[in-house]
C-alpha positions in Angstrom: 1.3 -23.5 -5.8 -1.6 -21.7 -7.7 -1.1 -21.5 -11.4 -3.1 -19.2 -13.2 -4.2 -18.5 -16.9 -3.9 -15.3 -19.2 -3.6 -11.8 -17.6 -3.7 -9.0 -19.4 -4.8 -5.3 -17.5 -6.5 -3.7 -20.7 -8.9 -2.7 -22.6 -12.5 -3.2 -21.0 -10.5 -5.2 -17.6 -8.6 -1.4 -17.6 -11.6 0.8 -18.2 -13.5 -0.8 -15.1 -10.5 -0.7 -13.4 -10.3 3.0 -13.5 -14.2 3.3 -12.9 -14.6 1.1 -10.1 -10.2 0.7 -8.3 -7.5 -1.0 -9.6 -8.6 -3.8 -7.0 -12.0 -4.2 -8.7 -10.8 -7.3 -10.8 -10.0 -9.7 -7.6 -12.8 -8.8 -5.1 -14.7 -12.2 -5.3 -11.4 -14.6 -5.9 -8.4 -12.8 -4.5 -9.0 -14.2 -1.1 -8.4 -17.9 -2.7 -5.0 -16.3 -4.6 -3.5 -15.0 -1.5 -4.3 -18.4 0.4 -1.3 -19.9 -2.1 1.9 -19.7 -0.7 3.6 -19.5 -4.2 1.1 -17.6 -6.3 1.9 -17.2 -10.0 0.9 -14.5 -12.6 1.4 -14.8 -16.0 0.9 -11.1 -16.9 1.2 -10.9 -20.5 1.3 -7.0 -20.8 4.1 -4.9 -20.5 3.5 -1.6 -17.9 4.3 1.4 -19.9 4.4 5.2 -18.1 3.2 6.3 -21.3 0.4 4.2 -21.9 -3.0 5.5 -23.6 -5.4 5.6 -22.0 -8.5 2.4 -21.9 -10.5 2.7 -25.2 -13.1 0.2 -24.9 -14.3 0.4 -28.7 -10.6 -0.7 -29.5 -10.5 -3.6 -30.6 -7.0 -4.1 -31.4 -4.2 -6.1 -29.9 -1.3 -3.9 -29.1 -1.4 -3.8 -25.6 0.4 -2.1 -22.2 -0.2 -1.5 -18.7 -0.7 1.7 -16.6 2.2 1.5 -14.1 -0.7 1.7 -11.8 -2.0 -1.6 -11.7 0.5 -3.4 -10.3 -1.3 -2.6 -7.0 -3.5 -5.2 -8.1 -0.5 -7.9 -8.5 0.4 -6.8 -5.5 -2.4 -6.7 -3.8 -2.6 -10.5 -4.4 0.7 -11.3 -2.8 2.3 -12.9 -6.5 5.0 -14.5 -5.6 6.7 -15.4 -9.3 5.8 -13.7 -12.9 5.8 -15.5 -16.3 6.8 -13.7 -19.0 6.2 -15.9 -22.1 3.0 -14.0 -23.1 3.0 -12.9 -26.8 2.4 -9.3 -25.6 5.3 -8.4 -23.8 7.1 -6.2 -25.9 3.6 -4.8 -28.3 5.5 -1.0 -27.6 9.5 -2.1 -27.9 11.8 -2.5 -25.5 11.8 0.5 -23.5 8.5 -0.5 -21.1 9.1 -4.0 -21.1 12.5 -3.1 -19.6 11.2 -1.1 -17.0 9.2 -4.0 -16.6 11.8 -5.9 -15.3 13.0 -3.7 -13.2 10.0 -2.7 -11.2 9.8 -6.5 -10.7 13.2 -6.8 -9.0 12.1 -3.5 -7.2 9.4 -5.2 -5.8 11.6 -8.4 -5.1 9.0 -10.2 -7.3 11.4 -13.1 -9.3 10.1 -14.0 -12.9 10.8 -16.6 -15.9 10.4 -17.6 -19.4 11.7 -14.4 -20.4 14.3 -11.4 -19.8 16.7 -8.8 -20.6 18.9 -11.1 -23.0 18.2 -15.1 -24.2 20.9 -15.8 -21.1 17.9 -14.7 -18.8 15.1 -15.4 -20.6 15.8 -19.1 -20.7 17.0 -19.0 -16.7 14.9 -21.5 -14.4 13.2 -19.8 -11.2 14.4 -21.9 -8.5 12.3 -21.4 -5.3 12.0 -23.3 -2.3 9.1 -23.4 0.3 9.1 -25.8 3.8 11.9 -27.9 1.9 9.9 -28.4 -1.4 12.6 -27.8 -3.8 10.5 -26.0 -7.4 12.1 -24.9 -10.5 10.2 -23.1 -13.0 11.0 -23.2 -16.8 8.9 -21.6 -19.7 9.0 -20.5 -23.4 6.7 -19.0 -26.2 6.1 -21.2 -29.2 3.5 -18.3 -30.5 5.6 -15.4 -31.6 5.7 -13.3 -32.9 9.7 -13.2 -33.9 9.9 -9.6 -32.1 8.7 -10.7 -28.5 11.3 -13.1 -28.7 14.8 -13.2 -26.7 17.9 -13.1 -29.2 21.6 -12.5 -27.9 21.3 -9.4 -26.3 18.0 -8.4 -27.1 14.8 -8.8 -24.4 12.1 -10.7 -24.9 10.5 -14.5 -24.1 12.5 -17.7 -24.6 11.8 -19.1 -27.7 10.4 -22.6 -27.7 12.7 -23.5 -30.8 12.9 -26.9 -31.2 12.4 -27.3 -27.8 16.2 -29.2 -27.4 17.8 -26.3 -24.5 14.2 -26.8 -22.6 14.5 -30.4 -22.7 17.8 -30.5 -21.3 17.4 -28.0 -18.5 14.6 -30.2 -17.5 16.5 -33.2 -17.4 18.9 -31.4 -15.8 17.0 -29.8 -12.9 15.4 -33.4 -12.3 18.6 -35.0 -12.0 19.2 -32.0 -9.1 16.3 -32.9 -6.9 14.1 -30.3 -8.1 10.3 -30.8 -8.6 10.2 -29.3 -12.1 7.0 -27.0 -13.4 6.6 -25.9 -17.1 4.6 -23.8 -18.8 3.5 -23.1 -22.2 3.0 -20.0 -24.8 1.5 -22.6 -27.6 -0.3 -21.0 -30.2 -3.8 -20.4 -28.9 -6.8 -22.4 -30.3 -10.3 -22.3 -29.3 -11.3 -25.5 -28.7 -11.1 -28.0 -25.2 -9.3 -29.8 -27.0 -5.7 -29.6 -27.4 -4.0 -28.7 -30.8 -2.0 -31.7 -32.5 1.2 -29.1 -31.8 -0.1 -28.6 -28.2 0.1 -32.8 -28.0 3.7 -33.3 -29.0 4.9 -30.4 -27.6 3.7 -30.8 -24.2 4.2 -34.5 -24.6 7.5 -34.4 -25.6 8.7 -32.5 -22.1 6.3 -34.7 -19.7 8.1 -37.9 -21.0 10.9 -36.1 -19.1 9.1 -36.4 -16.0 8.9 -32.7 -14.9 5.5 -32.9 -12.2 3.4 -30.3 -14.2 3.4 -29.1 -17.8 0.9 -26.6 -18.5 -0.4 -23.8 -20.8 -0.5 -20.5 -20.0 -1.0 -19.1 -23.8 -5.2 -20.0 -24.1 -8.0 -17.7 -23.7 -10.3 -20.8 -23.9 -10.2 -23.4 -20.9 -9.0 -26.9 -22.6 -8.6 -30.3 -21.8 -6.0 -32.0 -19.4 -3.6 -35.3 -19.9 -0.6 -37.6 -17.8 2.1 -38.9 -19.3 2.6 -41.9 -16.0 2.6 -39.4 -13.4 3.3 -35.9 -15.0 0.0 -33.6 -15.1 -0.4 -31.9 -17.9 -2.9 -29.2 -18.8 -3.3 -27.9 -22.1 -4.7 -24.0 -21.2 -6.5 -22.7 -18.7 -8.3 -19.7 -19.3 -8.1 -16.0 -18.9 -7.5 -15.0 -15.4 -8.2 -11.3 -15.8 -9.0 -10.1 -19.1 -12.1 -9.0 -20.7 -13.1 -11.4 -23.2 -16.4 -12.0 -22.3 -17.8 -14.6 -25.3 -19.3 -17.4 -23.5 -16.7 -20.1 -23.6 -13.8 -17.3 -23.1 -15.6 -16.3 -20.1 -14.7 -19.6 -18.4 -11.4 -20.6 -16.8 -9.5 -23.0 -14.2 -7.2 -21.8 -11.6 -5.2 -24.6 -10.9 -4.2 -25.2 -6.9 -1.3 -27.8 -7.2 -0.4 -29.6 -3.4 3.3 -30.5 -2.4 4.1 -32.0 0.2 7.8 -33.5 1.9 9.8 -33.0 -1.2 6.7 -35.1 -3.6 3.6 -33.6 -5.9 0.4 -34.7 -4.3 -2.5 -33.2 -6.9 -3.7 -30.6 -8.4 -7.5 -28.8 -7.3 -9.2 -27.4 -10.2 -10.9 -24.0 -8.7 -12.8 -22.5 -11.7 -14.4 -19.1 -13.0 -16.3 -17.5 -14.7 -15.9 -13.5 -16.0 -18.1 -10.9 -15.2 -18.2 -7.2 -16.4 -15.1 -7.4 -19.0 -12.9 -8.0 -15.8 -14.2 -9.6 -12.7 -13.9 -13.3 -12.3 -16.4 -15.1 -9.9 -16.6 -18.3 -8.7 -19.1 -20.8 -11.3 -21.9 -21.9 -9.5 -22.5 -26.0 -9.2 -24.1 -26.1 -12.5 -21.8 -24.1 -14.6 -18.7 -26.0 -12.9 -20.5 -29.4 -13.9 -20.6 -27.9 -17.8 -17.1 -27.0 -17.6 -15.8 -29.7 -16.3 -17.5 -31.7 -18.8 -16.6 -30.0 -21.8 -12.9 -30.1 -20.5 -12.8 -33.9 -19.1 -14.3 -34.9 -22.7 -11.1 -33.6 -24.5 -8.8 -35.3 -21.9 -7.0 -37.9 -22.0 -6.0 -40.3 -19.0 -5.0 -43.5 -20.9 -1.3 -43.0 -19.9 -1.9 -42.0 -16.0 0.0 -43.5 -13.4 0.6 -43.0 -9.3 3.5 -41.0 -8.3 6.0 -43.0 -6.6 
């Protein structure tokens, strides 16, 4: 399973897009996605037939898609979509809904958010060579109008994070190997906030095998809690922040094998050109990894049984 950080096709990661092919963003790492036999995309962004067109003076933060670049999702064989991002519904309902539907057009299953709360808080159950996953998600960012309520569309809202606590407990209790992820409110820092410590915290003492944030622009630190793997953000996966720490990033390769979690491989980037990741080279993977291993903590680590 390959979990992946912040994706957002706009902006400057749109504008080369349309200079250079939709496929420009993954020519030096999509080779590595597609190795994953579960591949997951947290595309924040909403695709929108009606979408302006790139501006790459706008600075702003109301974002959508051209319909059109899914051939890059597609491209890399995704095989789940998270839909916590903060994003999702910048332009109503409308695209967001046709969203949803050019997802179960492609057959492409998604979580952590939907047409109604019913769906949005619905676990992704998948299985692959008899490893049984379940994914569960939520947004703890806002704002209120991206959020899932009754009837109306939108991410699961962490709340008070009881319902997500008890579907884990629940799915554990079922066999499954249980995966959450995370739209905490973003900080810049390796370090976690005190908000991103309880909250993730408070689900890995339930004993789901990885809890992890998919809401930061900034690659941050990781923890256990005994033998849950928790890590706090990791980075923009396409989008074109290009500051220095914002242009770093994990892509996290997590290994199961006969039913148990084995470990994770962190794989890790840096941007180029507003939208195309590359591989770090020895000495900017050393820097990264020692930024993010200094904000870790490992004090409550334990084998897996």
């Amino acid at each position: 399973l390959i979990l992946t950080g912040t994706t957002a096709l706009v902006r400057h990661t749109a504008l080369r897009m349309e200079e250079e092919g939709v496929l420009y963003p993954a020519v030096q790492i999509g080779d590595y996605l597609r190795s994953a036999d579960l591949l997951h995309i947290s595309n924040e962004v909403s695709f929108d037939s009606n979408c302006p067109p790139a501006k790459p003076l706008y600075t702003g933060a109301r974002f959508c898609s051209a319909p059109a670049y899914w051939e890059l999702l597609d491209s890399l064989e995704v095989d789940l979509i998270e839909l916590t991002g903060n994003h999702m519904l910048d332009w109503k309902s409308p695209p967001f809904l046709a969203t949803l539907d050019l997802y179960r057009e492609q057959g492409v299953p998604y979580y952590g958010g939907g047409i109604d709360l019913t769906e949005a808080r619905r676990p992704l159950l998948l299985e692959h060579h008899g490893n049984r996953l379940a994914f569960v998600g939520c947004n703890a960012a806002g704002p209120a109008m991206v959020l899932a309520d009754g009837d109306r569309p939108g991410a699961a809202a962490c709340e008070d994070l009881a319902w997500l606590a008890a579907q884990v407990s629940d799915l554990k209790s079922q066999g499954y190997l249980v995966v959450v992820t995370f739209q905490a409110i973003e900080v810049d820092d390796y370090a976690p906030s005190s908000a991103q410590t309880v909250n993730f915290g408070r689900i890995a003492a339930l004993g789901p095998v990885i809890v992890s944030g998919s809401q930061s622009h900034f690659p941050q630190g990781m923890a256990f809690h005994e033998a849950t793997f928790i890590h706090y953000g990791l980075g923009n996966l396409f989008f074109d922040q290009m500051d220095r720490d914002h242009r770093r990033a994990f892509i996290d390769r997590h290994i199961f094998y006969d039913g148990r979690y084995l470990g994770v491989e962190l794989a890790t980037t840096m941007m180029e050109d507003y939208a195309q990741p590359r591989w770090m080279t020895p000495v900017e993977r050393a820097k990264l990894l020692g930024f993010a291993f200094a904000a870790s903590d490992w004090k409550n680590a334990i084998a897996p049984r």
